[in-house]
Structure formats: C-alpha cells, structure tokens
LOVOLUM-437464 format. One line per field, with one value per residue (C-alpha): z, y, x; chain; residue in three letters; residue number from 1. Coordinates in Angstrom, 1 decimal. Example, Ala and Ser with C-alpha at 12.3 -4.5 7.8 and 13.67 -1.06 7.14 Angstrom:
<recs>
up = 7.8, 7.1
north = -4.5, -1.1
east = 12.3, 13.7
mol = A, A
type = Ala, Ser
seq = 1, 2
</recs>
This chain:
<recs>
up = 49.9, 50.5, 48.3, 45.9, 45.0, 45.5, 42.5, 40.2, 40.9, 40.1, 36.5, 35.4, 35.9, 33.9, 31.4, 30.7, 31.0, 28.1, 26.3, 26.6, 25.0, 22.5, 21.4, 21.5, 20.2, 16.6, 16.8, 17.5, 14.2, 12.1, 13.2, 12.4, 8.9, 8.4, 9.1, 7.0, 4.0, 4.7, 5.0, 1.9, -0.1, 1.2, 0.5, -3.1, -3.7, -1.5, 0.2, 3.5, 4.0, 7.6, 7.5, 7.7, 4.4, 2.9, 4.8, 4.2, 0.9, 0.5, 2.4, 0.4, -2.3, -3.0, -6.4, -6.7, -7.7, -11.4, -12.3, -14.2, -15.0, -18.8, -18.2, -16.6, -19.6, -21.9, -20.3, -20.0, -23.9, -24.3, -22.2, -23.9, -27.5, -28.0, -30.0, -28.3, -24.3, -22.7, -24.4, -22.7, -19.8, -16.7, -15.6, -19.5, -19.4, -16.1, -16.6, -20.5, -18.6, -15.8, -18.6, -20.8, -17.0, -16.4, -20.8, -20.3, -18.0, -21.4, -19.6, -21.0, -17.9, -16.1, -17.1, -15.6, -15.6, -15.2, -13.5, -15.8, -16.7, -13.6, -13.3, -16.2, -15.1, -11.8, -13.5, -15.5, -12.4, -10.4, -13.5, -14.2, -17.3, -20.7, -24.0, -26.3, -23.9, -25.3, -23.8, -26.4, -26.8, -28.8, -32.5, -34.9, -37.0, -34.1, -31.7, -31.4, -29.6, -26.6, -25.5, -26.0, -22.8, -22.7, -23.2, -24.8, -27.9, -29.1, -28.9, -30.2, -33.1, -34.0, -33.5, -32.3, -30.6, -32.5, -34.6, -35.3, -34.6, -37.9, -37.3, -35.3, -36.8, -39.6, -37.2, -37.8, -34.7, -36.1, -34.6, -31.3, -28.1, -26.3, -24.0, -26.9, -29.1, -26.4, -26.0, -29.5, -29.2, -26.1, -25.3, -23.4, -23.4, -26.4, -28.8, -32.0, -33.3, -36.7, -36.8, -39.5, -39.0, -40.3, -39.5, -40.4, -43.1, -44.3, -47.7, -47.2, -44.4, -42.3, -41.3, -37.8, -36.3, -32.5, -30.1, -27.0, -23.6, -19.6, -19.5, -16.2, -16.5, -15.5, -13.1, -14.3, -16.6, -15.5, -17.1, -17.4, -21.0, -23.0, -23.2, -20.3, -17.0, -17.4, -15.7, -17.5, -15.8, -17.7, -16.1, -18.2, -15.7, -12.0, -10.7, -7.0, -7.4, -9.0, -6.2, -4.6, -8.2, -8.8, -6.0, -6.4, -9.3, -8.5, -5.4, -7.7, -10.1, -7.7, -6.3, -10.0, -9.6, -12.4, -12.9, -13.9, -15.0, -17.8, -16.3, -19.8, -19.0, -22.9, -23.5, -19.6, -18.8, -15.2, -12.6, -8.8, -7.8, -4.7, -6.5, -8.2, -4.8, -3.6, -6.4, -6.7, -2.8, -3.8, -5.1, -3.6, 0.0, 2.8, 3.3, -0.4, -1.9, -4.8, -6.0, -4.9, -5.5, -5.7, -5.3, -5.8, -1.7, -1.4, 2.0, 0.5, -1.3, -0.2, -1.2, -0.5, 0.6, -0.1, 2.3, 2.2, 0.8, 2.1, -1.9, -3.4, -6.1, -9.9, -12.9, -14.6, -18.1, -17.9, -21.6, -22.6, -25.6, -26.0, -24.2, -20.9, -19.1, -15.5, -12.7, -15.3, -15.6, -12.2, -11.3, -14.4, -13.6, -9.9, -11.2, -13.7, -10.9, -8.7, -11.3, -11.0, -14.5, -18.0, -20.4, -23.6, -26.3, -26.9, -25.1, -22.8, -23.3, -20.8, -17.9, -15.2, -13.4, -10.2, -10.3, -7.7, -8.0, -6.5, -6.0, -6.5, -4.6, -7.5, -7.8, -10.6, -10.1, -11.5, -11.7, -12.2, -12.1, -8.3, -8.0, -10.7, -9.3, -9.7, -9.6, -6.7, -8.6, -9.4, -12.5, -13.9, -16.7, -17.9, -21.5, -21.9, -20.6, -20.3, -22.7, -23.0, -22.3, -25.3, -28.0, -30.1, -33.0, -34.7, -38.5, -40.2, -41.5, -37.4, -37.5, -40.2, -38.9, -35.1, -34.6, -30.8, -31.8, -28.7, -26.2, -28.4, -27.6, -24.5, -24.0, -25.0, -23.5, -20.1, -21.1, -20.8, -17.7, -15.8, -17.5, -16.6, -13.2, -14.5, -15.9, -17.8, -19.5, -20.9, -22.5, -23.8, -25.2, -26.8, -28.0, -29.3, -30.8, -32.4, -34.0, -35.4, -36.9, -38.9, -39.8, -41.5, -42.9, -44.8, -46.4, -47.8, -49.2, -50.5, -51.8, -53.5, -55.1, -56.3, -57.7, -60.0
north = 176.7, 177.5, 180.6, 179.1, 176.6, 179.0, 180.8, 178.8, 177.5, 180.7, 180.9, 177.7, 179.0, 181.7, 180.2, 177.5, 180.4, 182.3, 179.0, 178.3, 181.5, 181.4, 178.4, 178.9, 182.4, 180.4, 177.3, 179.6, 181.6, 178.9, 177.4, 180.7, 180.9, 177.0, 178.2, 181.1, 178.8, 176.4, 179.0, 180.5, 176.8, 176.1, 179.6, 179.1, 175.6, 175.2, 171.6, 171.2, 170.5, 170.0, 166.9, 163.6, 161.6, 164.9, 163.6, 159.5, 160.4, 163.1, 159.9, 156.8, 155.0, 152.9, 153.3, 154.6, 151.7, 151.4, 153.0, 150.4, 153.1, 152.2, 148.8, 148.6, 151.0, 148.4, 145.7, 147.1, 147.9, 144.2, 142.5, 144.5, 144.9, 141.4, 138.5, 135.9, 136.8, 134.9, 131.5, 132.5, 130.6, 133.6, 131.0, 131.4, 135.0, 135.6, 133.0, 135.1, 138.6, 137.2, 135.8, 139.0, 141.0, 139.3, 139.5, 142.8, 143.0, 142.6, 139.4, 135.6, 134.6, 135.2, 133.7, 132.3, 128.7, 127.7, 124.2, 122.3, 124.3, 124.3, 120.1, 119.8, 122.5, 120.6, 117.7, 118.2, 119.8, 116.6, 114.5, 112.6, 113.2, 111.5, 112.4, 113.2, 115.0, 118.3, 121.6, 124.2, 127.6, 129.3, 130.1, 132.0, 128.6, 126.9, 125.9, 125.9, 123.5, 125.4, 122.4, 118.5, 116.1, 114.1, 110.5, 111.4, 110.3, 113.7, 112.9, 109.6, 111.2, 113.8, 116.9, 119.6, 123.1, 125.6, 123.1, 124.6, 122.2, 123.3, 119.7, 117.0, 114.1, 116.3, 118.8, 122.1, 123.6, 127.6, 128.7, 126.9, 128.7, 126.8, 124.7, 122.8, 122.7, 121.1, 118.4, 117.3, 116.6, 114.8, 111.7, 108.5, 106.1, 104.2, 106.0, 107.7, 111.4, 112.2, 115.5, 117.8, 120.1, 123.3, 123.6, 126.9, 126.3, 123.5, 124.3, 121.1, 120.0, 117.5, 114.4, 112.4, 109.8, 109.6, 107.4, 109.0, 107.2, 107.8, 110.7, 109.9, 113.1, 111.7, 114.3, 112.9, 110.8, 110.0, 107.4, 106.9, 108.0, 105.1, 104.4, 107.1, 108.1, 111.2, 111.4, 112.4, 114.0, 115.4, 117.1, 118.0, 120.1, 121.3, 119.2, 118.4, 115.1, 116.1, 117.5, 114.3, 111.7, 114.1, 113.5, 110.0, 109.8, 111.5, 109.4, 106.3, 107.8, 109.2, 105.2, 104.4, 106.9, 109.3, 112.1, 114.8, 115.8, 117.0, 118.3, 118.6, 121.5, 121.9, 122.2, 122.9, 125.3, 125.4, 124.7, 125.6, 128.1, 125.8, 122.4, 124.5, 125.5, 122.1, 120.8, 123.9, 122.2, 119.5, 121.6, 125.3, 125.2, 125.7, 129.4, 130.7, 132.9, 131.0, 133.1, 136.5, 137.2, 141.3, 142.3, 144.9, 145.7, 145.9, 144.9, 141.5, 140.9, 137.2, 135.3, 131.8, 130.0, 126.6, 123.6, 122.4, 119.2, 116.8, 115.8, 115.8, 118.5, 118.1, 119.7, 120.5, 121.4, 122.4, 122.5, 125.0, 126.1, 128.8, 126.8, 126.7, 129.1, 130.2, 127.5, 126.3, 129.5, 130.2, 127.1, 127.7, 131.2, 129.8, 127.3, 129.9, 132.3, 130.7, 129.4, 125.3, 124.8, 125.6, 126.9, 124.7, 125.5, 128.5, 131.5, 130.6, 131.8, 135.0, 134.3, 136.3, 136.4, 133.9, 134.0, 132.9, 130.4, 131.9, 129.1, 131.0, 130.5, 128.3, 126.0, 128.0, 129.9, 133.0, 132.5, 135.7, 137.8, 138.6, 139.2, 139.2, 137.1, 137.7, 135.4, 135.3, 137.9, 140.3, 140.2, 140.0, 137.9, 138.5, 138.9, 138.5, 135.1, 133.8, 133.8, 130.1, 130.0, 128.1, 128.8, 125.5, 125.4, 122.7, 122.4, 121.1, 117.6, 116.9, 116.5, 114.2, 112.0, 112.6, 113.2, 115.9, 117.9, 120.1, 116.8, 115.6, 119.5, 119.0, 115.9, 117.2, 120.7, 118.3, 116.1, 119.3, 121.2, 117.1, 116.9, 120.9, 121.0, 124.9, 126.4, 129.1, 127.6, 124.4, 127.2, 129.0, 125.3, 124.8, 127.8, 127.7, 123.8, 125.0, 128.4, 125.7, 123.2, 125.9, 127.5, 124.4, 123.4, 126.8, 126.3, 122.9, 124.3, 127.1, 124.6, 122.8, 125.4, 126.1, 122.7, 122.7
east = -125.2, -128.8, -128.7, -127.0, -129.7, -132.4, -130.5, -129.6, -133.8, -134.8, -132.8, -133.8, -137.2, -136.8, -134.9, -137.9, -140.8, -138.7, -138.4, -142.2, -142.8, -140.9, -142.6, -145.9, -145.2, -144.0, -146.7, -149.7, -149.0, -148.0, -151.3, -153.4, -151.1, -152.6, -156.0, -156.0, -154.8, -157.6, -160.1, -158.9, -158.6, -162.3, -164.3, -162.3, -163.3, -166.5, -164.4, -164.1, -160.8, -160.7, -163.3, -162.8, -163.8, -161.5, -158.5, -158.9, -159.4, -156.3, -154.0, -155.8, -154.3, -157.3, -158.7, -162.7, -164.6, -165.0, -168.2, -170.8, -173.3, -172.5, -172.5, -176.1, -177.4, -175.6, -177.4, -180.7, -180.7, -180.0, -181.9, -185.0, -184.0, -181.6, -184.5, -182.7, -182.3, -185.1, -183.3, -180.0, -178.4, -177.8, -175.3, -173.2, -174.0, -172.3, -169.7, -169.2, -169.0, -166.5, -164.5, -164.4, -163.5, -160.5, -159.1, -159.5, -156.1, -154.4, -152.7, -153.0, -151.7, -154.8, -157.5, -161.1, -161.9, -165.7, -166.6, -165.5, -162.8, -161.6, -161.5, -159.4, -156.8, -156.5, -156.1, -153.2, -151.4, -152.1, -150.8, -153.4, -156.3, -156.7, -156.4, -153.1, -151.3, -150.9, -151.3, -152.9, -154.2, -156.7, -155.7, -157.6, -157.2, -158.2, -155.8, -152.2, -149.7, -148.1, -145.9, -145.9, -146.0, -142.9, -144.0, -147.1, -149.3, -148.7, -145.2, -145.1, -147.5, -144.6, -146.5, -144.8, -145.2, -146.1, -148.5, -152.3, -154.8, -157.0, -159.5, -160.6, -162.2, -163.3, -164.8, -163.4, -161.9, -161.5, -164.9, -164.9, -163.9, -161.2, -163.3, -164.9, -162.0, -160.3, -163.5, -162.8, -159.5, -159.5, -161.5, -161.1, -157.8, -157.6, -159.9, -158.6, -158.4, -157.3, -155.8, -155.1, -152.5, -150.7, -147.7, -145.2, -143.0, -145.1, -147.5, -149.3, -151.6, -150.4, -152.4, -152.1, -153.8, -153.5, -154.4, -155.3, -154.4, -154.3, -152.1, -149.9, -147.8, -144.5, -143.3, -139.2, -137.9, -134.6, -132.0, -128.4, -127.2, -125.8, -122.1, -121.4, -121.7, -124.0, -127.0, -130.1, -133.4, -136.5, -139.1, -142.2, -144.1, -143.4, -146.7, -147.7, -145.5, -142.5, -140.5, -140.3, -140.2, -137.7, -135.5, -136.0, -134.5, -131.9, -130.8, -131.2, -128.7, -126.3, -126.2, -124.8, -122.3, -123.0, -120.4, -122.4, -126.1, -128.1, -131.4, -134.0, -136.5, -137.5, -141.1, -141.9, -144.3, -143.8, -146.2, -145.4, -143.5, -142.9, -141.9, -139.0, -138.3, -138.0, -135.7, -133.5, -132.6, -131.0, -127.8, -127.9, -126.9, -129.0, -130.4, -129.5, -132.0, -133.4, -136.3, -137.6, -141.4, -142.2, -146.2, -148.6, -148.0, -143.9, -144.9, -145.4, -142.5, -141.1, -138.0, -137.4, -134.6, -133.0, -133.6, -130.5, -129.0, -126.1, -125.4, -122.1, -122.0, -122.3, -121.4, -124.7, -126.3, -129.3, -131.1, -134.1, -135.8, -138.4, -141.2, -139.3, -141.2, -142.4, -140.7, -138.5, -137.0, -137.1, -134.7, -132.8, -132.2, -131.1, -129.0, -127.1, -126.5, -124.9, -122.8, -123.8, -124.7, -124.4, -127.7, -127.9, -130.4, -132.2, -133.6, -136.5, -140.1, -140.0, -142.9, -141.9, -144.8, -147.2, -150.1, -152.4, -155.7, -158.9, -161.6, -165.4, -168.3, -169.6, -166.6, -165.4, -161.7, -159.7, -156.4, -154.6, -151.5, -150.0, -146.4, -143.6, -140.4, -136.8, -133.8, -131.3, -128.9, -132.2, -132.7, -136.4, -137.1, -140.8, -141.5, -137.4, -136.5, -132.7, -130.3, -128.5, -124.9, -124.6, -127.4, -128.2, -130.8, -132.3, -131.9, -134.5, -133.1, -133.1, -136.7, -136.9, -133.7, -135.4, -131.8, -132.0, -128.9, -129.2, -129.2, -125.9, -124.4, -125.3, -123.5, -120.1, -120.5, -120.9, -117.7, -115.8, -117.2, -116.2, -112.9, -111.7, -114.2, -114.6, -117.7, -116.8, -113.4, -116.1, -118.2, -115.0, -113.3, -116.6, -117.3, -113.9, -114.1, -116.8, -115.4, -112.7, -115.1, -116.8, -113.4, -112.2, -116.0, -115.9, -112.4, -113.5, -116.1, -113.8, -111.4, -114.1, -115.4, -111.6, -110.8, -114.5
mol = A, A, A, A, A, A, A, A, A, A, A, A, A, A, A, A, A, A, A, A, A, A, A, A, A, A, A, A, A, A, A, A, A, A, A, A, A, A, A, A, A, A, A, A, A, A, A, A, A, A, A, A, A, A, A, A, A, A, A, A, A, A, A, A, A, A, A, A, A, A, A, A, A, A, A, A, A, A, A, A, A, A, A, A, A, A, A, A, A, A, A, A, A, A, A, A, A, A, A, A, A, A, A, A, A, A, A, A, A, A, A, A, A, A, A, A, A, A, A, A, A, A, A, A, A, A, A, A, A, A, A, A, A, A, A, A, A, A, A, A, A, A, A, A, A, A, A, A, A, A, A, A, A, A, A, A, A, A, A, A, A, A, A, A, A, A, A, A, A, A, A, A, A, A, A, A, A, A, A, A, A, A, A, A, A, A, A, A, A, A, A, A, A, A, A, A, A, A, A, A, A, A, A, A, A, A, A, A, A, A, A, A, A, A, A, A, A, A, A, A, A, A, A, A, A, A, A, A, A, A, A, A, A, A, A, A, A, A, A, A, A, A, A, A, A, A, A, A, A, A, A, A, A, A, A, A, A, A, A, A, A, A, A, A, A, A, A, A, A, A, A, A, A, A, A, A, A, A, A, A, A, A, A, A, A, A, A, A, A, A, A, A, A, A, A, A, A, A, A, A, A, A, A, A, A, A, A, A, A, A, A, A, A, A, A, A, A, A, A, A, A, A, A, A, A, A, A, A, A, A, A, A, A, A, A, A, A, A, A, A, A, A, A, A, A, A, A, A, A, A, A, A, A, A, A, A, A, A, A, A, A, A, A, A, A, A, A, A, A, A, A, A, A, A, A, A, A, A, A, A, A, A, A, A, A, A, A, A, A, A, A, A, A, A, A, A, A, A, A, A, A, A, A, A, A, A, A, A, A, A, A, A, A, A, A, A, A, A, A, A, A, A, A, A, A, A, A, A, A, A, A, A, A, A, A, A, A, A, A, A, A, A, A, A, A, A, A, A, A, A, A, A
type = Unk, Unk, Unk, Unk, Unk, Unk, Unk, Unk, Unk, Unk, Unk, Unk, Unk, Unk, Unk, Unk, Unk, Unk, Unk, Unk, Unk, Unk, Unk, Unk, Unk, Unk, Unk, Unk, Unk, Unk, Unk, Unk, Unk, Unk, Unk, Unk, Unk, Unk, Unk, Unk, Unk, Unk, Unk, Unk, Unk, Unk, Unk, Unk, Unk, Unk, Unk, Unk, Unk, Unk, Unk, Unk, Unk, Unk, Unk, Unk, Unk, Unk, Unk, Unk, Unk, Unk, Unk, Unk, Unk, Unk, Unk, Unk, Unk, Unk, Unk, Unk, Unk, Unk, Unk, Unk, Unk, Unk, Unk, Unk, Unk, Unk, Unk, Unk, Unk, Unk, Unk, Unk, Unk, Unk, Unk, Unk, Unk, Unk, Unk, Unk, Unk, Unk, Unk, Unk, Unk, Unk, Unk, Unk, Unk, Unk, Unk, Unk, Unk, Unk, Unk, Unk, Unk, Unk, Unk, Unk, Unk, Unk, Unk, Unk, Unk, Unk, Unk, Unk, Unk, Unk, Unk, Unk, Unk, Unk, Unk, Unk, Unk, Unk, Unk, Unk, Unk, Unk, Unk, Unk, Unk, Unk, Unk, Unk, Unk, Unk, Unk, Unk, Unk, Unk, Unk, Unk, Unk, Unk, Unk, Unk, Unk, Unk, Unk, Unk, Unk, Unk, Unk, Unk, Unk, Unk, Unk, Unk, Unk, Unk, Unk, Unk, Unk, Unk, Unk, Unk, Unk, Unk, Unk, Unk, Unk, Unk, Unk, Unk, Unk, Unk, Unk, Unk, Unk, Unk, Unk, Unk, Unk, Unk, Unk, Unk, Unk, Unk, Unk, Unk, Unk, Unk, Unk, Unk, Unk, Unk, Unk, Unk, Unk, Unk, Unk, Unk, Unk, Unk, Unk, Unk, Unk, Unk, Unk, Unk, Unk, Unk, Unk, Unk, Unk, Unk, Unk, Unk, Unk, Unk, Unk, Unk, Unk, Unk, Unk, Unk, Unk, Unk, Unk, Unk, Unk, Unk, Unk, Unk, Unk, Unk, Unk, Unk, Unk, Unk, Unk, Unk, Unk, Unk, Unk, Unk, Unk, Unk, Unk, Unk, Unk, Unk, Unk, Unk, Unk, Unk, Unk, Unk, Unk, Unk, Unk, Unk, Unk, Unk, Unk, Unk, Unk, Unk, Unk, Unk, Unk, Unk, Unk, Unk, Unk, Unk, Unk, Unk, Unk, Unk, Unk, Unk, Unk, Unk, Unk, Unk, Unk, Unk, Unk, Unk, Unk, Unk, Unk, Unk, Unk, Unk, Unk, Unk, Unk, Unk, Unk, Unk, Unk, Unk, Unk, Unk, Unk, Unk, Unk, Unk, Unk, Unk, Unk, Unk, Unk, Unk, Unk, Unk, Unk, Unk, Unk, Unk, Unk, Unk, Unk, Unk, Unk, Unk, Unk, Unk, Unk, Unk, Unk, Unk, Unk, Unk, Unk, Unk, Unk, Unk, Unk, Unk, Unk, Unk, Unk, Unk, Unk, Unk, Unk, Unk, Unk, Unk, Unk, Unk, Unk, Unk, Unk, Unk, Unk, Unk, Unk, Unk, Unk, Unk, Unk, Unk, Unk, Unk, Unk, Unk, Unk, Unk, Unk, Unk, Unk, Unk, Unk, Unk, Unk, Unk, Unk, Unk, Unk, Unk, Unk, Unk, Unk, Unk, Unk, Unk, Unk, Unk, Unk, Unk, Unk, Unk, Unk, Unk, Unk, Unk, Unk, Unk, Unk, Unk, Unk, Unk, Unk, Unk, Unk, Unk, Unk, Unk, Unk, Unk, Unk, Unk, Unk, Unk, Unk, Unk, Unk, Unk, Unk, Unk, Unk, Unk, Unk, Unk, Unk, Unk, Unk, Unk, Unk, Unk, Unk, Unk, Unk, Unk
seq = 1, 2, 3, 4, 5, 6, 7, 8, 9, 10, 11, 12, 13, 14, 15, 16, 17, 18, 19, 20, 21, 22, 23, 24, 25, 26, 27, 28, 29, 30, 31, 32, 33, 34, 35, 36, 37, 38, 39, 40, 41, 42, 43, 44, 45, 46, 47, 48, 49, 50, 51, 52, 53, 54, 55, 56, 57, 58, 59, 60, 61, 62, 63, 64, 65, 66, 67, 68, 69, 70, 71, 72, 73, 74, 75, 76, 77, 78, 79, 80, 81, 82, 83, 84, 85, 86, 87, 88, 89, 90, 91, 92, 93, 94, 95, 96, 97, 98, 99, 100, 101, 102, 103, 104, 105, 106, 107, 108, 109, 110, 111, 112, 113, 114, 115, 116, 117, 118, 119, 120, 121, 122, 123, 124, 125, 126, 127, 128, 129, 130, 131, 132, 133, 134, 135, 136, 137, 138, 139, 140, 141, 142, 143, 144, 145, 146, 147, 148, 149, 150, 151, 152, 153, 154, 155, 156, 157, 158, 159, 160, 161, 162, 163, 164, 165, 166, 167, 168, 169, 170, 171, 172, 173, 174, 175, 176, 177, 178, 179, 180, 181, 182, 183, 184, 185, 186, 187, 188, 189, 190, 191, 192, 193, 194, 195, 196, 197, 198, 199, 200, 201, 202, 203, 204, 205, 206, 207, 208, 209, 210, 211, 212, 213, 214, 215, 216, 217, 218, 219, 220, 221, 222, 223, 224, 225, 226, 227, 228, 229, 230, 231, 232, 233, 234, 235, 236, 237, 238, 239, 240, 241, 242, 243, 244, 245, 246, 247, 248, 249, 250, 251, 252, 253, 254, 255, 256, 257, 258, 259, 260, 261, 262, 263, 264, 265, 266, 267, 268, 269, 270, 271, 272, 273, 274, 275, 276, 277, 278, 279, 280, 281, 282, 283, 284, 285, 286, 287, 288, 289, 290, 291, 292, 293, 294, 295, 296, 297, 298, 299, 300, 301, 302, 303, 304, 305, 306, 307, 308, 309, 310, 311, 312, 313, 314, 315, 316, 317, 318, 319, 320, 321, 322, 323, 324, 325, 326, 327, 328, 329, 330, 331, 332, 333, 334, 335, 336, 337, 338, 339, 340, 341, 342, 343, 344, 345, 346, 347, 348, 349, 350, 351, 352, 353, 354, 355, 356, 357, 358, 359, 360, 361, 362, 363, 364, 365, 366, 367, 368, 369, 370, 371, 372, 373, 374, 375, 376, 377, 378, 379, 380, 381, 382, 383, 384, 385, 386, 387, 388, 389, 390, 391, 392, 393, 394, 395, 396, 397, 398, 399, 400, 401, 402, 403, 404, 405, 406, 407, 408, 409, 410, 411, 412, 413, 414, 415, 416, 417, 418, 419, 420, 421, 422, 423, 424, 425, 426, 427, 428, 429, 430, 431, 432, 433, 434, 435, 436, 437, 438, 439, 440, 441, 442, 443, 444, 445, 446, 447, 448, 449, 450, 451, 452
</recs>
C-alpha cells in the first residue's frame, strides 16, 4: 500500500510540473506578443500606452470639459470694445449667460429661473399667487396661453389656450422677455388688466377685461354630475396638495355612492411626478408598476409602485386634450394600461420627460431635463403623447354656446362602460352608435337635397 501511494504521488507531480509548463510556456509569449504591439503602437505614435492617465482615459466615458477659450476671447473683445459695459449689472450679465447655457440644450423644458423667477415658479406649484391664473410662454407676439387655471379669472374671462397675449393695459408685450411680460399681466387681487388678444382663426383683435384675484389653485374640483350618479374630479395641476384634496374628494363621493368616475385632466400640465404617484394608488393595487423613470446612468433607472388601496373599483373615463401633459399623462397612461379607464378627447401634448430643480448658491435654480419615464406597459410618450380611446373635437359653435361636448361624450361613453362592466365593448357600442348617427345624418341630408 505504501508503494502505491508513493506512485501515484510521484505522477501527480509530474502531471502538475508538465501542466505548469505548459502554461507559462503560452502566457509568457502572449505577454512578449502584447509588449511588442505596445512598443510598436508607442515608437509609431510617441503615447505611452502603458501609463496611467493613458489607461483612465482609454476606460473613461466622461466627456473633456468644454473648452471656453472662444468664450473668454468673446468676452474680452466685449468688455473692451462694447460703449455700454461699465453701466451693466455682473449680476444680469451672469444671470443672461446662465440663461443662454441652459437654451442651448435645444430643450424648453429646462429652463433657469433667477430670484425672482424662482419665487413665482414655487408659487404656483404650492397653489397659491395672484393674478389671472394663466400659465404662458414667450411668443414672438408676446406671449401665448399654455393652459388656463380651472376656476380662474382667465377662465371666467373666456380666454383660451393657444391665445397670444399681444397687450396689457396698452403696454405692448412683443418686446418683453417673459419675466416682465408676465409682471404686466399679473398684479394684486382685485385690480384690472385689459387684454388684447389674437387669437387663430380670429381676423379681429379680441378685447378682455380681467380682474385678477388670489389664485388658490384648487388641487380638485370634484362634484356629483346633475341628474346622475357619476362622479366628477378635475385636477388642474399635480401640486404639493393635490394628492391628498384629491383623495378627499374622492372618499366624500364614494359616501354618496357614485357608480362611476369621470376624472378631467384637460388643460393640466402636470406637476410631481410623485403626486401622480400618489393618486394613481387609489385604483391600481398594491405593488403595480405605475411609472418607470430611465436616466442618463441606467444604473439609475427607478420605477415606482402603487401603495395600495382598500377602494371598491370604478369604471373610469379619463378626458385629455392636447394640454394634458407630463403627470397627467403619466397617470393617464397608468390608468389605460391596465385597462381601468377609457381616454376621451384628444391626443395629449407629448412630455415624456422629469426634470429635476437644482436650487443655486444665490437662491436662483435650474430646472432641467434628467430621466425620460415610461408607462407600466413601456411605452415612451415624449414629443408623441397618447392617443384617446375615443377622439372628441370641439366645433366651433361650442365655444360660443360654452356647450363642453367632450364632458357630454364623456358622460355617455361612461353610461355604457357601468351598464356592460366591459371596457372595450363601451368603446366598440359607441364607436358604433356613433357610426349610426352619422349614417342616418348624411342620408337626410341626401334626401333633402333630393326633394329641392
């Protein structure tokens, strides 16, 4: 037994010395073969491949910074040749070349506010400001109406979005930048503005006089529609309070036993990501993806999940137009996926994308672009919105008669989705009511036409 061991000790020994050598015999001239190539790449090149800012920078996917060697000679020139420097604040000048930094991106979702800027963003996100309670944009014209606060004076007023802001109180607006265009319009409760107006389609310049007042952004409106038992919830921006006036609302009319629910999202911008979140909880069960945000670092990527909710289910329309954007999309989109409501109106405006405020050192901020988000099925939205399940337009008699035609849709699109408890056969018996209506308009008309 002895010699037995001591043989099979002695094979094993050789087997692992011939194994060792065979080894090293294929790394060491691999290695030398490496060498050579380096040796060969650095007497071509004159790079020293083998050192270390070489290799961080071979592996880094950092960009270079941007070289300002143009800038600075721009400057310079300026600052000696322009008549009016010495006059100019550093603080506008800084504040103009921040401003001009972030346009560049080619995004109008990122943007820099300065101080006061900054105050009256804030402000309308906490729900509370004065003036006539529309949001706006700049307009070579001067500005134009991005969306109307439900409730508002702008509202009450009849000016709609898309509306271009061409004067206030005789002041033209055209040459203002937004800030002070903005300072015109808006004043303290109970003062008036007199507008002047273009307005597409329109040849004539509209006049209206507005009364501005405390704008207390109601978060929801809710109410029970007349004659029925539908439920009716409009949310005019996703704010720090709406999340919980919203479910508020909705416990008060569950109490009056409503028997389905028309949520109005038209003319909502969004606001936090998180509110949607929080509201999207109150019909998706517990754990459900409801949003999925993708950033610049895959690493991270986050979705978020529903709370959870003990309520009894709904049948749901949900109605949007072409200034539902950012949250409102992102719960509509939720909402549609998992099948729990029906999209009235028209397609929505197409912001895909968070972004993220910065505060500055100055108590300025940067808000800019940081993720795009997807629904819970995937898709991405941005700069292509949702389609409605059923599309309804205005016609233009509506707006004289004030006569919400996409509201009325809604209300019998709902009737059917509570009478047949089935999503896709309401859209279908719509749809199909609808084919039928036109069918028999048309040969009246044809039998009119006949009989003259």
């Amino acid at each position: 037994m002895l010699i037995s061991h001591k043989k099979i000790f002695i094979f094993l020994l050789c087997f692992l010395s011939f194994l060792l050598g065979v080894v090293m015999n294929n790394i060491i001239p691999l290695r030398t073969f490496e060498g050579r190539i380096q040796s060969l790449i650095d007497s071509k090149t004159g790079i020293d491949t083998s050192s270390e800012s070489f290799q961080k920078n071979l592996f880094s996917k950092e960009k270079s910074p941007i070289n300002l060697d143009l800038f600075n000679e721009v400057y310079k020139k300026v600052s000696e040749n322009y008549y009016g420097f010495d006059t100019l604040s550093e603080k506008e000048l800084v504040s103009g070349m921040i401003k001009g930094f972030i346009e560049a991106f080619g995004d109008k979702h990122s943007e820099y506010f300065n101080i006061d800027e900054t105050k009256k963003f804030n402000e309308v996100l906490s729900g509370d400001f004065e003036g006539i309670g529309a949001v706006v944009e700049k307009n070579d014209f001067g500005v134009i109406i991005d969306r109307i606060i439900a409730g508002s004076p702008a509202k009450e007023a009849g000016l709609l979005a898309g509306d271009i802001i061409a004067k206030a109180n005789n002041e033209e607006l055209k040459d203002m930048n937004l800030t002070n265009a903005v300072s015109k319009i808006r004043g303290a409760a109970n003062t008036i503005v007199t507008l002047e107006i273009l307005r597409p389609g329109e040849k004539e310049i509209i006049t209206k006089i507005v009364t501005r007042k405390k704008i207390d952004i109601p978060s929801t409106d809710g109410k029970i529609i007349e004659g029925t038992n539908i439920g009716y919830i409009a949310l005019s921006i996703f704010g720090e309070k709406t999340a919980d006036d919203f479910d508020k609302v909705l416990t008060d009319l569950e109490n009056k036993k409503i028997t389905g629910l028309i949520i109005d999202l038209r003319d909502n911008g969004g606001g936090y990501l998180e509110t949607a979140v929080s509201i999207l909880s109150n019909f998706i069960e517990k754990d459900r993806v409801l949003v999925t945000t993708k950033e610049k670092n895959p690493f991270l990527n986050k979705s978020y999940f529903s709370y959870g909710n003990t309520r009894k289910p709904l049948p749901i329309i949900v109605l949007i137009n072409e200034n539902s954007a950012s949250a409102s999309e992102i719960t509509a989109g939720a909402l549609k996926d998992y099948n729990l409501a029906i999209l009235v109106g028209q397609k929505s405006y197409g912001k895909g994308s968070v972004q993220q405020p910065f505060n500055l050192s100055d108590g300025s901020e940067i808000k800019i672009t940081v993720a795009k988000w997807y629904t819970p099925k995937d898709y991405g939205i941005d700069k292509v919105g949702i389609k409605p399940d059923i599309e309804v337009k205005f016609e233009k008699e509506d707006y004289e008669n004030k006569y919400d035609r996409q509201l009325e849709e809604a209300k019998k699109v709902l009737s059917d989705f509570i009478k047949l408890g089935n999503k896709q056969k309401a859209i279908d018996l719509y749809l199909k009511d609808k084919e039928t209506s036109l069918s028999n308009k048309l040969l009246e008309t044809t039998t009119s036409t006949t009989k003259k």
